[in-house]
C-alpha positions as CSV (number, residue, x, y, z in Angstrom):
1,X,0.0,0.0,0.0
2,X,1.2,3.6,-1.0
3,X,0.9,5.3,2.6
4,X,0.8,8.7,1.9
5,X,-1.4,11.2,3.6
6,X,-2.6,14.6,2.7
7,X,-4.1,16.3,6.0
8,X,-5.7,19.8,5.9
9,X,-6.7,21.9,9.6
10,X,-6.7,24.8,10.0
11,X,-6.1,24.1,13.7
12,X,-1.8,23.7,14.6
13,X,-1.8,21.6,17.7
14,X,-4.5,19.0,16.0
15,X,-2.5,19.6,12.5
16,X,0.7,18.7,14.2
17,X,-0.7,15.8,16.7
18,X,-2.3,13.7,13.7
19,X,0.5,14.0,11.5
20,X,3.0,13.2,14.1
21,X,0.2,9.9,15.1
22,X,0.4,8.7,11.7
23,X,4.5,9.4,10.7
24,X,4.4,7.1,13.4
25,X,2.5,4.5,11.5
26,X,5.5,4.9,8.7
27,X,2.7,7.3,6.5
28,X,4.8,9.7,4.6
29,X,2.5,12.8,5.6
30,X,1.8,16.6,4.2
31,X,0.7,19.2,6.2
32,X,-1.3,21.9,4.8
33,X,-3.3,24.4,6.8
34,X,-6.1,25.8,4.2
35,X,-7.4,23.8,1.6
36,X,-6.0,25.6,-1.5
37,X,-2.0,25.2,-1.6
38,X,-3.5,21.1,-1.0
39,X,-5.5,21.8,-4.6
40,X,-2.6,23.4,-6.5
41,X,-0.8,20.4,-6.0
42,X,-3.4,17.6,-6.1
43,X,-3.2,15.3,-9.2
44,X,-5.7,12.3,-10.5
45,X,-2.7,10.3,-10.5
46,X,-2.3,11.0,-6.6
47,X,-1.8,7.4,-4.4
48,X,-2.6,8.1,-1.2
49,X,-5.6,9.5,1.4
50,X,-6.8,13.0,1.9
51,X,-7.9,14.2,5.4
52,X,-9.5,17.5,5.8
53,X,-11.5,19.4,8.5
54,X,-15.0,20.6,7.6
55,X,-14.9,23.7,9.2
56,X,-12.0,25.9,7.5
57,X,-11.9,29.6,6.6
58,X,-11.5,30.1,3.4
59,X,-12.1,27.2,0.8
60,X,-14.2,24.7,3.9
61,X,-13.9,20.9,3.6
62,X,-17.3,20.9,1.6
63,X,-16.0,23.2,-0.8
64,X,-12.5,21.5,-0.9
65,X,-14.2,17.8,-1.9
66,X,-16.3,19.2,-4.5
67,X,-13.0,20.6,-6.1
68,X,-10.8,17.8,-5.6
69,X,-13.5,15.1,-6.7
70,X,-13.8,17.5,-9.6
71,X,-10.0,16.5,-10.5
72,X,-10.3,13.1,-9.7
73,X,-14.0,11.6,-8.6
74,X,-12.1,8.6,-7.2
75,X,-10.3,10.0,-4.4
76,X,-10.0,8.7,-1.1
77,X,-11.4,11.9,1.6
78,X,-11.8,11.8,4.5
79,X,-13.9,14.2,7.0
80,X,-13.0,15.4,10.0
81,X,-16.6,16.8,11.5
82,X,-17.3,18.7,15.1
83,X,-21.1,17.3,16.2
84,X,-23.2,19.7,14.2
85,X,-21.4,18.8,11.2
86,X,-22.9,15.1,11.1
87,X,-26.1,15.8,8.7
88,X,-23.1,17.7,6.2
89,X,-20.9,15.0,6.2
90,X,-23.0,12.1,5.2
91,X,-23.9,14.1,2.5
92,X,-20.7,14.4,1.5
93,X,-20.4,10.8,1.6
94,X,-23.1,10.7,-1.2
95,X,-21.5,13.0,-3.5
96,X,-18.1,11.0,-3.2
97,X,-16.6,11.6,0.0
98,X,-14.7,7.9,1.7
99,X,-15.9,8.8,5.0
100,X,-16.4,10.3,8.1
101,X,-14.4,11.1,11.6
102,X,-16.8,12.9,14.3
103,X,-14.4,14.8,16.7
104,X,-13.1,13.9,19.0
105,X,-11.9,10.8,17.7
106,X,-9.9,7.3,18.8
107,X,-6.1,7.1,17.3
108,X,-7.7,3.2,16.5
109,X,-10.5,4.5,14.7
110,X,-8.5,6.9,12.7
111,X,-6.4,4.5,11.4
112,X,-8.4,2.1,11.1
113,X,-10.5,4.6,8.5
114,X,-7.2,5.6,6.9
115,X,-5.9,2.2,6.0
116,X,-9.2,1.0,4.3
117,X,-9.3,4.5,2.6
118,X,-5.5,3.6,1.0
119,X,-6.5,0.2,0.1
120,X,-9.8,1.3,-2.1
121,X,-7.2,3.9,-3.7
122,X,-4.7,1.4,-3.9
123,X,-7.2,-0.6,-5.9
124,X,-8.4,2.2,-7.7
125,X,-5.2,3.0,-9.3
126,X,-4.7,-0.8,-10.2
127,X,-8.1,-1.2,-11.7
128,X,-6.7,2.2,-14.4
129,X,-3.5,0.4,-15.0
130,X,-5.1,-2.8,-15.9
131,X,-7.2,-1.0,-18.2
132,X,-4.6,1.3,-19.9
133,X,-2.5,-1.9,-20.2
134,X,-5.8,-3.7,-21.5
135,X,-6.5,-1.3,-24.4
136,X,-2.7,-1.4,-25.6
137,X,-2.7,-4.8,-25.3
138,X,-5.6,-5.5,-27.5
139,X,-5.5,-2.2,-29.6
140,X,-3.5,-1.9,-33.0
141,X,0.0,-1.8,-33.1
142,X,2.7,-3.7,-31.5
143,X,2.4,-6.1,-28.8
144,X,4.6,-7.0,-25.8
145,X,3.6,-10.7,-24.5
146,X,4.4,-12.2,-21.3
147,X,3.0,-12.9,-17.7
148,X,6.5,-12.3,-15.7
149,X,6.3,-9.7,-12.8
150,X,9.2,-8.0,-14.8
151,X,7.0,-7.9,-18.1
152,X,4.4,-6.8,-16.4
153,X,6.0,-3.9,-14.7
154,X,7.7,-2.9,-18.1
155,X,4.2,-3.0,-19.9
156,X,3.1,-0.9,-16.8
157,X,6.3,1.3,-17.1
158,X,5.5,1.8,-20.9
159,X,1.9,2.5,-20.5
160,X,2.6,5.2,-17.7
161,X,4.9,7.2,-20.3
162,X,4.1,6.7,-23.8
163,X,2.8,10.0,-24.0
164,X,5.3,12.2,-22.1
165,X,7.7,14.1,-24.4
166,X,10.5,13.0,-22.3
167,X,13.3,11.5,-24.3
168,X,13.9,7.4,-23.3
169,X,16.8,5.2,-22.9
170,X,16.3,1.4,-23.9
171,X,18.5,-0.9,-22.0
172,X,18.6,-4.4,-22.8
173,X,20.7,-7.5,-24.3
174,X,20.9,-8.1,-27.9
175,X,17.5,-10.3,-29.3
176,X,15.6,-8.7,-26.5
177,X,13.4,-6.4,-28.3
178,X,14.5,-2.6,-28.0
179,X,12.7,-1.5,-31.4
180,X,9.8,-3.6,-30.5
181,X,9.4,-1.3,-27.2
182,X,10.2,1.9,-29.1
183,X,7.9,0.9,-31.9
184,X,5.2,0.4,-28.6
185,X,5.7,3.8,-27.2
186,X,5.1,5.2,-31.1
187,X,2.6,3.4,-31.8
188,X,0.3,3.7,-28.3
189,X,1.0,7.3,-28.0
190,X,-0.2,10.8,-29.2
191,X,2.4,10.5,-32.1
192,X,1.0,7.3,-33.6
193,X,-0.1,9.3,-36.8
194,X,3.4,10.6,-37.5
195,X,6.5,9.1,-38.7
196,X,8.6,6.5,-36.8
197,X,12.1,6.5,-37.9
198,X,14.3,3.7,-37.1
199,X,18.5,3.9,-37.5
200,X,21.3,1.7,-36.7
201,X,24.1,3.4,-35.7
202,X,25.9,0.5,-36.0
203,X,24.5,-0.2,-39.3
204,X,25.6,2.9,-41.0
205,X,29.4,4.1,-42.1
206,X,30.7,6.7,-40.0
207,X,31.8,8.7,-43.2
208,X,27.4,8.5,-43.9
209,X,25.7,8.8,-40.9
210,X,25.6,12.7,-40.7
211,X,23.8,13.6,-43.7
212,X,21.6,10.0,-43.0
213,X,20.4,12.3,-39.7
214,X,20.6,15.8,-40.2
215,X,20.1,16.0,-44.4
216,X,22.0,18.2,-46.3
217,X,21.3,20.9,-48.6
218,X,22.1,20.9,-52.5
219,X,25.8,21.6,-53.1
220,X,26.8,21.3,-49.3
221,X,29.2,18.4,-50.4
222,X,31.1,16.9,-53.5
223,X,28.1,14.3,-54.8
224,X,25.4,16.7,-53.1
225,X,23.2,17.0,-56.2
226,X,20.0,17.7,-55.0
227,X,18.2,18.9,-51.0
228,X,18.3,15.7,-48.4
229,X,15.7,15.5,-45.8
230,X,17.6,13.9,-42.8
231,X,16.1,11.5,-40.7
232,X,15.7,14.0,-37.7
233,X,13.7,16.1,-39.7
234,X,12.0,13.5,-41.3
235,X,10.7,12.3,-37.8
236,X,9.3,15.4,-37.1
237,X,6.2,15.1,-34.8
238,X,6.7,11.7,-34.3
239,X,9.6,9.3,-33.1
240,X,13.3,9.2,-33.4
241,X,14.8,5.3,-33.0
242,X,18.7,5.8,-32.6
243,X,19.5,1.9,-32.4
244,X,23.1,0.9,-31.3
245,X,23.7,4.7,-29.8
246,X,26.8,3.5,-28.3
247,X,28.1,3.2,-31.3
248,X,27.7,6.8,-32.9
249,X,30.9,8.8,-33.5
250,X,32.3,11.3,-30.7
251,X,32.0,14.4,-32.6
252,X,28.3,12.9,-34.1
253,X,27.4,12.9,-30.3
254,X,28.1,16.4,-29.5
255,X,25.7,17.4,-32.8
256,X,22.8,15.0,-31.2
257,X,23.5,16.6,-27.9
258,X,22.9,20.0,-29.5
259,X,19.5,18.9,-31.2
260,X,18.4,17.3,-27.8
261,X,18.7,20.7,-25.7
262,X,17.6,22.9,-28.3
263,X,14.7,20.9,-30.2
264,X,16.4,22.1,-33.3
265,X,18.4,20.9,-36.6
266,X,20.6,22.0,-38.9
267,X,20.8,20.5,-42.5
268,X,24.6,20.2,-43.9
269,X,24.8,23.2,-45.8
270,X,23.3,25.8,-44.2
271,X,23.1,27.8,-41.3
272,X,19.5,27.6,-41.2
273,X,17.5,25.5,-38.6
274,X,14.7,23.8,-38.4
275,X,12.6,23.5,-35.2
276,X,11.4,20.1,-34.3
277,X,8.6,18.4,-32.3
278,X,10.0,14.8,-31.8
279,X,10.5,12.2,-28.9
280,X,14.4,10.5,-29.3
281,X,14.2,6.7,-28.1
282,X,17.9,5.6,-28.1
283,X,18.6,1.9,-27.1
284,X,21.9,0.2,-26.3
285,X,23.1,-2.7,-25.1
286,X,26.0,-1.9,-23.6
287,X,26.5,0.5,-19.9
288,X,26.8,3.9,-21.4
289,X,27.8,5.1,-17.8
290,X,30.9,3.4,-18.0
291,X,32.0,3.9,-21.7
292,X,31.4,7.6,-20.5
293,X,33.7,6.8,-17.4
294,X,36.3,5.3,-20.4
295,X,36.3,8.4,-22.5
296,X,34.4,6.6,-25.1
297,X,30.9,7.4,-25.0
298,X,29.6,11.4,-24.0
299,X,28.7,11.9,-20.7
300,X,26.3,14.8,-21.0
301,X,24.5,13.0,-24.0
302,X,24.3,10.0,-22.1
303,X,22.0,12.0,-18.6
304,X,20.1,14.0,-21.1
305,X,19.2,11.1,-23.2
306,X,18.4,8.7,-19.7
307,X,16.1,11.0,-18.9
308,X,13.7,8.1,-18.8
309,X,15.2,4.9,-18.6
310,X,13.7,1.6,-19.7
311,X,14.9,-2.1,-19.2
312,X,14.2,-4.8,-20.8
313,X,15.3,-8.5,-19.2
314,X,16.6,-11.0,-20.7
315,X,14.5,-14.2,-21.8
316,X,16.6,-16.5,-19.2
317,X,15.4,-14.4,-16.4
318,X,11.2,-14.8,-17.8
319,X,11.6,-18.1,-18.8
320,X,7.5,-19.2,-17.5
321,X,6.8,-16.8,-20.7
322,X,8.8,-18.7,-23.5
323,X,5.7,-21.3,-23.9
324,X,3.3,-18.2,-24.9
325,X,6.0,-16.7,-26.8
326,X,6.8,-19.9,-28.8
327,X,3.1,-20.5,-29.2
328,X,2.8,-17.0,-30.6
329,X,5.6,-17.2,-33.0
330,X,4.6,-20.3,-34.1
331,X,0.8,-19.2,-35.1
332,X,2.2,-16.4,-36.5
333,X,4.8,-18.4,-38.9
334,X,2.2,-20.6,-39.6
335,X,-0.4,-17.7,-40.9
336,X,2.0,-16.3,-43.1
337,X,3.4,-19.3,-44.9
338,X,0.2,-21.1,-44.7
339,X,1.7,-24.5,-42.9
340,X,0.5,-26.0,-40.5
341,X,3.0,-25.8,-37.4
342,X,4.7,-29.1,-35.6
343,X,3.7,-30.5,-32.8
344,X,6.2,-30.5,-30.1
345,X,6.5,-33.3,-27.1
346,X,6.4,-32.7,-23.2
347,X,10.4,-33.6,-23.6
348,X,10.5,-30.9,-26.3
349,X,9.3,-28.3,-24.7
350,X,10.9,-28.9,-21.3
351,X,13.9,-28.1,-23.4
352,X,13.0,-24.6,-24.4
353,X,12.6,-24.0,-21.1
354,X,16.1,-25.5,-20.2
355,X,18.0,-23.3,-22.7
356,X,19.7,-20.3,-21.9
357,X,18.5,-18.5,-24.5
358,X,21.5,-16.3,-25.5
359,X,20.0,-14.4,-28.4
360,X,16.7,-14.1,-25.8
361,X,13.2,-13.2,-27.7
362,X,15.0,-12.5,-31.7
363,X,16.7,-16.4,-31.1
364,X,13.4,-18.1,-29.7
365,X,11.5,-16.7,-32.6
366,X,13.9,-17.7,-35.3
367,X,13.6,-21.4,-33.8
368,X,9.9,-21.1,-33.7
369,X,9.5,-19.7,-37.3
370,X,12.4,-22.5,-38.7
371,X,10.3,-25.2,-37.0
372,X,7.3,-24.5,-38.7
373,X,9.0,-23.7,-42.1
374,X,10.7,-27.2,-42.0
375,X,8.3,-29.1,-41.4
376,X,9.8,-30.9,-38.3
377,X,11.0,-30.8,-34.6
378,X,15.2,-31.3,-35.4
379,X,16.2,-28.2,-33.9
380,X,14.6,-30.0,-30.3
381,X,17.0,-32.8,-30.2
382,X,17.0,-35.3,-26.7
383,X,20.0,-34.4,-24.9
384,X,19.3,-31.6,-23.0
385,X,20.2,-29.2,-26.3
386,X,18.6,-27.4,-28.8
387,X,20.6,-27.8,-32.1
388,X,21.2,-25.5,-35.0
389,X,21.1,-22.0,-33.3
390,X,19.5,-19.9,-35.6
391,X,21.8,-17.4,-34.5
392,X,24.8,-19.6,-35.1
393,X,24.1,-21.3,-38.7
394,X,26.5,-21.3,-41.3
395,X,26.6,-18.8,-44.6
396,X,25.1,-21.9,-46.0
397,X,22.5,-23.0,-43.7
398,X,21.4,-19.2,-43.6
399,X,21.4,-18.9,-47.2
400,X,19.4,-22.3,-47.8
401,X,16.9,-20.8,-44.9
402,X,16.1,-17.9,-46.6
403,X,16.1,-19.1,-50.0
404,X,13.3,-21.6,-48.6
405,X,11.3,-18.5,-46.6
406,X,11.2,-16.5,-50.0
407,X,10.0,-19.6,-51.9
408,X,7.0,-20.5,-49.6
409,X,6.1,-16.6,-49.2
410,X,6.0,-16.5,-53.2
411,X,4.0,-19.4,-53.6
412,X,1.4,-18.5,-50.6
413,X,0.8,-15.4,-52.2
414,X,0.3,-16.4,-55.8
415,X,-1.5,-19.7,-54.3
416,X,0.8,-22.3,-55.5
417,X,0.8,-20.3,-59.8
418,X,4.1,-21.3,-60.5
419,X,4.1,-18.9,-63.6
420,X,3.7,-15.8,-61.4
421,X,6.3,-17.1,-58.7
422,X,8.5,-17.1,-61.8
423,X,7.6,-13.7,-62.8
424,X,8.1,-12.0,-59.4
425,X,11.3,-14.0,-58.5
426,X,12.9,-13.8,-62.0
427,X,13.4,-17.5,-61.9
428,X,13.5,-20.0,-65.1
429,X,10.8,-22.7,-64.8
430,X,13.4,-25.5,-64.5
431,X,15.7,-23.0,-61.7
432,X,12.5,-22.9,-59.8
433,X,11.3,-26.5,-60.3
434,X,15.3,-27.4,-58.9
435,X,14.5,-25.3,-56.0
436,X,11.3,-26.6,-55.2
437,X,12.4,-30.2,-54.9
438,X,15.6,-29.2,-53.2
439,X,14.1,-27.9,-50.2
440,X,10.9,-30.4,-50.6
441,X,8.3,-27.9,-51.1
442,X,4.9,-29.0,-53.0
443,X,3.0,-26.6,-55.0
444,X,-0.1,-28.0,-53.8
445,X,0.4,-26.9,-50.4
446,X,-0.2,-23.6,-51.3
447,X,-3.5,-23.9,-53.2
448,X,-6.7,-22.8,-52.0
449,X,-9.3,-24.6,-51.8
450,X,-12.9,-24.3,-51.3
């Protein structure tokens, strides 16, 4: 239970003798001695239990529930009443008001009121969460499965700030799904409408990576033929995805930095800037704090993108999730291709849950995703292992995969026409019949029927 306390008298020694009755009681308590400082900082978002005296100069008790239930009709207030305030007070109670304490009072029955008051807020507030979390759950967009306490919390986390301009720092292990929560916050927010814009800093040469992000104008550079939107620009009014931030260029960093504090860009080129509406979600998986400590990553970019941070565990610590997960991957492998997916033993899947799981959710979804496309359980194998990473096959094996993955999407979408797989592949009937019996793949699996 959140045990804070908002008490309101007007009256010193009873203002100071309740609040030093429940400090005792470990409540974290404010003291406020008219009713309208305790409004200007009242939220609908506020955990805890309001006490106020009826009798107040001023804005009086009555007055002060009207306005407070007027910012949040589920608050938890509670009355304190002198004798000919009894007929008001129950009232009160019928226009939204927890209860009631006739003075003069027990210290029992005080907090006996007070704790039952925190539990219906406590409650209160869950009941919101669960429905905030419900409707992103089952809304368009992006999904982010699991039962763990440390999902849920990150769901809750996610839900709680998706619409706060305040820039976010993804932390998490490679495979765990950083753009997946990025794409999330975009995609439950206010800025679902506008662009998301996803880049790799790791993904991108250093000698490109400038005019990728902050565009250029025509003639800025040798090759500059024609005006460049950059990225940062591009994003305006939506999201900014700066993947792999640890591993953009010292002097890149000080430009960011720049565009951070003043909401502003420059293009290559000109001296001109651009103002910008947009929310930066960087991700890394590495401890920025300590390649700033090194020298190798900026410290001042690094607090003033952590403004809020956001990690994401790794599969080994959620492993009572990897059933769902596999289940989902699976269905969804087996929509798209149109295959039915494999059944998998008791043995089978007590093996998923033994594995460690080192490329987390990205390597669980390959496995899932390869078991339905080949037809069979191989990858589970009986000793204790599951065989053929995904994340560790050969050039080969990888090349073979996809080659096999392009095939059955082809011939799902064309319904098994081999004429217009050969069209949109560029494939010679006999190259394509080769392929087909290579990887074992029967036209007929892809035909509708009715």
């Amino acid at each position: 239970m959140n045990k804070q306390v908002i008490f309101i008298d007007d009256e010193k020694p009873i203002r100071v003798a309740l609040g030093q009755t429940l400090e005792l009681e470990d409540y974290d308590v404010t003291l406020f001695a008219s009713a309208k400082p305790a409004l200007e900082m009242l939220e609908n978002h506020f955990p805890g239990v309001i006490i106020s005296d009826i009798n107040m100069p001023g804005i009086d008790g009555i007055t002060f529930l009207k306005r407070a239930l007027a910012i949040d009709p589920e608050l938890s207030i509670i009355l304190l009443t002198g004798h000919g305030d009894i007929s008001t007070a129950v009232d009160a109670m019928r226009n939204g008001a927890y209860d009631f304490l006739e003075k003069p009072f027990s210290t029992e029955n005080l907090l006996d009121v007070v704790k039952r008051a925190g539990d219906k807020r406590e409650l209160v507030l869950e009941n919101r969460e669960l429905r905030r979390e419900l409707e992103a759950q089952s809304g368009p967009g992006p999904r982010i499965l699991g039962n763990n306490p440390k999902i849920k919390q990150l769901r809750r986390i996610l839900t709680h700030i998706k619409d706060t301009p305040a820039d976010v720092m993804i932390h998490g292990e490679t495979g765990t799904g950083k753009e997946l929560v990025a794409r999330f916050l975009h995609d439950h927010s206010i800025r679902q409408d506008k662009h998301f814009v996803a880049i790799n800093c790791g993904a991108i040469p250093e000698t490109m990576i400038e005019s990728e992000l902050f565009g250029y104008e025509s003639g800025a550079f040798t090759g500059a033929q024609k005006k460049r939107v950059g990225k940062i620009a591009y994003a305006d009014g939506g999201t900014l995805f700066l993947d792999e931030i640890e591993s953009m260029p010292m002097l890149l960093q000080i430009k960011l930095l720049r565009v951070l504090e003043e909401r502003k860009v420059e293009p290559l080129g000109t001296n001109q800037a651009i103002d910008l509406d947009i929310r930066i979600i960087a991700a890394t998986k590495q401890d920025l704090r300590l390649m700033g400590d090194r020298g190798e990553f900026r410290q001042d970019l690094y607090y003033r993108l952590n403004v809020v941070s956001v990690d994401i565990p790794p599969l080994r610590d959620r492993k009572d999730d990897i059933p769902l997960l596999f289940q989902n991957f699976s269905r969804s492998a087996s929509t798209r291709y149109g295959i039915e997916p494999p059944t998998i033993s008791l043995e089978q899947q007590q093996k998923l849950l033994e594995h460690d799981w080192p490329g987390n959710v990205r390597e669980l979804r390959n496995l899932a995703e390869r078991l339905v496309l080949m037809g069979d359980t191989s990858g589970l194998n009986d000793n204790g292992q599951i065989s053929d990473d995904p994340l560790n096959l050969t050039l080969t094996d990888r090349i073979n995969q996809f080659e096999f993955t392009l095939l059955c999407d082809a011939l799902k979408r064309h319904n098994g026409r081999l004429k217009e797989v050969q069209e949109e592949l560029g494939l010679a009937r006999k190259t394509l019949y080769d392929k087909m019996k290579k990887h074992g793949i029967d036209k007929d699996d892809f035909k509708i029927t009715h």
